[in-house]
C-alpha positions, 0 to 999 in steps of 0.5 A: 500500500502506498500513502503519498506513492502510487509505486510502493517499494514495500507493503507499506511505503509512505512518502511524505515531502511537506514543511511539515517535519513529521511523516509517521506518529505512533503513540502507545501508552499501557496502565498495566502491561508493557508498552511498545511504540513499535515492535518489529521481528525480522527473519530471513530464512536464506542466506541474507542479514536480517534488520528489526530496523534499517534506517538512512538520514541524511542532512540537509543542505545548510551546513552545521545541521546533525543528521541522527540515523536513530535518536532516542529518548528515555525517562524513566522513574524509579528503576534504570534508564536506557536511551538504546538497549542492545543485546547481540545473542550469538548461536555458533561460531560467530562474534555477538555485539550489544552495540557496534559503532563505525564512523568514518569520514569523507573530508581530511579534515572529519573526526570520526568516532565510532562510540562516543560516551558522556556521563554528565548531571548530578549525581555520585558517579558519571562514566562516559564509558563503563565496561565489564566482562565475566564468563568466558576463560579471559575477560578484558572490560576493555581492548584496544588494538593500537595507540591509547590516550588517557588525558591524565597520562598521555598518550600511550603506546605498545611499550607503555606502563600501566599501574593500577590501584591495586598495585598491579603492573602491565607493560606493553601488551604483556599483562 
């Protein structure tokens, strides 16, 4: 079905091109139960990737304008808060991803980052990045192939030396 085509690309296609910036509202708000605004299942029973969601922005023509492939907002009371929940669950020989991020640029002079974290507000603790990792026969909170920068020190190299607080000593990739 096509609303605002009369060639659809899919079973639904909506096309809207107006000063209004809104093309699609959904709204879902439960007394008991869980609330979904969308809920989408995606199976491909071939060879092919399968995506819950596949999503394209791109920016307009006037410059220092953000493009947001997906944004999210989330508020919540009494219990945690996640603006983007991912969980990659793996069956087989293959690598799983709660979240994987890849930035690159067209231009020199373009900054790319593939996670970015802030933990800003008040509160007791703000991190912009917190890992952890358990479970298998080694664990690294975190693993990084190439230089490392850590404002208080410096940038890092292959041959640095991190002490931790609790006395440990790593040097280079050794450990």
């Amino acid at each position: 079905m096509g609303i605002g085509t009369i060639v659809p690309q899919g079973l639904l296609d909506i096309r809207h091109v107006n000063s209004s910036t809104l093309a699609l509202n959904i709204s879902s708000s439960a007394s008991t139960g869980t609330a979904y605004g969308i809920k989408v299942y995606a199976n491909s029973t071939n060879s092919q990737n399968s995506y819950g969601g596949y999503f394209i922005s791109q920016g307009g023509s006037v410059a220092n304008l953000n493009a947001y492939g997906v944004f999210s907002n989330a508020t919540g009371v009494g219990g945690n808060t996640y603006g983007f929940y991912g969980v990659g669950v793996g069956k087989g020989s293959t690598s799983s991803y709660g979240v994987y991020g890849n930035a690159y640029g067209t231009v020199a002079s373009d900054t790319n980052y593939g996670v970015y974290g802030v933990g800003s507000g008040s509160g007791t603790i703000n991190y912009g990045i917190y890992g952890t990792a358990s479970g298998a026969t080694t664990n690294w909170a975190g693993f990084f192939v190439g230089n490392v920068n850590i404002s208080a020190f410096g940038s890092t190299t292959s041959d640095s030396i991190f002490e931790f607080e609790d006395g440990s000593v790593c040097i280079g990739s050794g450990g």
